[in-house]
Phi, psi and omega in degrees: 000344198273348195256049153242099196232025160244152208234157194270180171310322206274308198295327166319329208265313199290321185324302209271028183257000183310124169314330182314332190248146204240173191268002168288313168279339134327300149314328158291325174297303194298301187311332153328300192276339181111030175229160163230143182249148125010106176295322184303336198271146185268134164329308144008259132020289170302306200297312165335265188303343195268323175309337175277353167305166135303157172201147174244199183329296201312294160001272178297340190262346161297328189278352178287321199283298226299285197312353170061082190232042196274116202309166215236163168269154183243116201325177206225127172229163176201160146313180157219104175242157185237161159062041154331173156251192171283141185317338212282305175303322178314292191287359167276341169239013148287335186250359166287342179265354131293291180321338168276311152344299181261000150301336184265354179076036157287156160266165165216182184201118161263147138241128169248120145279195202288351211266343162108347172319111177243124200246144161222101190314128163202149201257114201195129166268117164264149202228116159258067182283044154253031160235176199285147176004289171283359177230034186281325188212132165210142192270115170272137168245147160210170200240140165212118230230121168220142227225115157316101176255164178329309162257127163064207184222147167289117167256142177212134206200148197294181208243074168205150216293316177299271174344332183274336171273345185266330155326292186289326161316305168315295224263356146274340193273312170277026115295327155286334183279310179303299167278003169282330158322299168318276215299317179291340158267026195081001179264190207254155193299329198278354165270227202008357160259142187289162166226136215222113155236160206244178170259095171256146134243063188302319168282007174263111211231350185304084186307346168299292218286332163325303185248024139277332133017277244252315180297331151295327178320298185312312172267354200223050215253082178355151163077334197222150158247155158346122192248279170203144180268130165272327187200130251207088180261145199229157190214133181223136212253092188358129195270131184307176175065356214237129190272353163160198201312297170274224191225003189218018157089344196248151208217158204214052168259033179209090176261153184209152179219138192216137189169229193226142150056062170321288179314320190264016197268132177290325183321282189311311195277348180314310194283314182290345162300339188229032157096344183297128177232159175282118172243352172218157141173163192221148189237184162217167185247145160241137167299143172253034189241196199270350177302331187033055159263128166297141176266087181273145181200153195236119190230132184246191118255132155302314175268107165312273206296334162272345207047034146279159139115040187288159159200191218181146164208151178263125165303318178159210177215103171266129175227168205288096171324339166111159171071014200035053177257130146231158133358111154316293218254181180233132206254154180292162153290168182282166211273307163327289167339296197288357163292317182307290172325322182300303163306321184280314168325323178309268202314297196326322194284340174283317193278356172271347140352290204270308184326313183259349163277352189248327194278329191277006193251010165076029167265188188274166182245000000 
């Protein structure tokens, strides 16, 4: 699915009749072919004559590039896995899972450092075809990062369905190896398998415990305090056997409120009173060190209703100027940072897992 990179006549003529595209790159295109056009000639005209062409990859992704169909940045999920194998195996299925990679004709890049990281770079086009013609296949790059910890490993990886098939590709590729490993010293097969955890709370169904989630996630990020929440999505979810709320059918599972002092809203508690819990949102921080630069950051479930699939992204950074001035605007983070964000966000949302997972089974918190 991924080699389909031609467009019938008419989507070429409208494409390139697009305000996006300027008549100086008209002109290159046509200059492709061995012609030179006219400053006089109307776009109308160029974009016509130029749609009777043939036309291939290269074509289309300059002409994808024009229409600017340039990838979004993407929330970021991750893992917990346990019962690793040794790094040697690790980089033994890292690079069978490149050598698979470029059989499909992906690019791939491993690195491993001294720190024990091991990232794997991959170049992969993705197709969405509900979007228009030309913005249908787009070159994606993402990074999947597995990163060492005290117990066990971090897996961290962009949040979208391909990445999500190359992941569980790794992570069967180092389960095979680890067992084939296993059988060749004699050990037992069932060490060799990974445990692999997510940030869930799915077996929590309490919609009280559901948005204490996202409201400690929010206040209780080591280093920074609570600025303000802009936006704030809430979900409630149809009681089985049940056709709604009432006797007249009707059900209401989703809202979403955006504004100032979100949280704090007569709205939001309205909602948590008729069962609705917070399943996205997103806030900000102050650094509490003397920089006091604000933080945005966006945090889900993807599956509302399991309360799976979490992920997160840093929005940006603004910063202070002194005099309780900032930046107007919020600038990206450094590559540093947002890892830094990245870790934190990790950790604060596991301890707030096992915290709420240790309080509905009636232990202490």
């Amino acid at each position: 699915m991924n080699d389909i990179y031609s467009v019938t006549d008419k989507v070429l003529c409208d494409a390139l009749n697009q305000s996006q595209v300027t008549q100086n790159e008209l002109r290159e295109l046509f200059l492709s072919r061995g012609i030179i056009i006219s400053k006089k000639t109307s776009k109308k005209v160029l974009s016509k004559n130029f749609s009777k062409f043939t036309h291939d990859y290269y074509d289309h992704q300059k002409i994808a590039s024009m229409l600017g169909s340039e990838p979004r940045r993407e929330r970021v999920t991750s893992k917990e896995i346990y019962n690793m194998p040794d790094k040697g195996t690790i980089l033994s299925a890292a690079e069978d899972f490149k050598q698979i990679l470029i059989e499909k004709k992906d690019l791939c890049h491993v690195i491993a450092d001294k720190s024990g990281v091991v990232k794997i770079y991959v170049t992969y086009m993705s197709t969405n075809f509900s979007k228009s013609d030309f913005k249908q296949v787009v070159k994606k790059q993402a990074l999947i990062e597995l990163e060492p910890q005290d117990e066990g490993y971090v897996i961290r990886r962009p949040d979208n369905e391909q990445t999500e098939s190359y992941e569980k590709q790794f992570l069967d590729l180092i389960e095979r190896l680890s067992t084939d490993k296993a059988i060749e010293e004699g050990s037992s097969i069932s060490d060799a398998q990974l445990d692999i955890k997510s940030v869930s709370l799915e077996n929590i169904d309490d919609p009280q415990y559901r948005t204490d989630f996202f409201t400690r996630l929010i206040t209780e990020m080591e280093g920074y305090e609570l600025d303000d929440v802009t936006d704030a999505y809430v979900y409630h979810p149809k009681p089985d056997g049940s056709d709604g709320d009432g006797s007249n059918g009707i059900h209401v599972d989703k809202a979403s409120l955006k504004g100032q002092g979100v949280l704090k809203s007569d709205e939001i508690n309205s909602l948590y009173d008729r069962g609705f819990y917070i399943c996205r949102i997103k806030w900000r921080v102050i650094d509490k060190s003397a920089d006091k630069n604000i933080y945005e950051f966006e945090a889900q479930f993807d599956d509302a209703d399991s309360f799976s699939g979490f992920s997160y992204i840093s929005r940006g950074e603004k910063k202070y100027k002194g005099d309780g001035k900032y930046n107007k605007t919020f600038y990206p983070l450094r590559d540093e940072k947002e890892l830094f964000f990245n870790r934190l966000i990790e950790k604060t949302a596991r301890s707030i897992i096992i915290d709420i997972t240790e309080m509905a089974q009636g232990g202490e918190s």
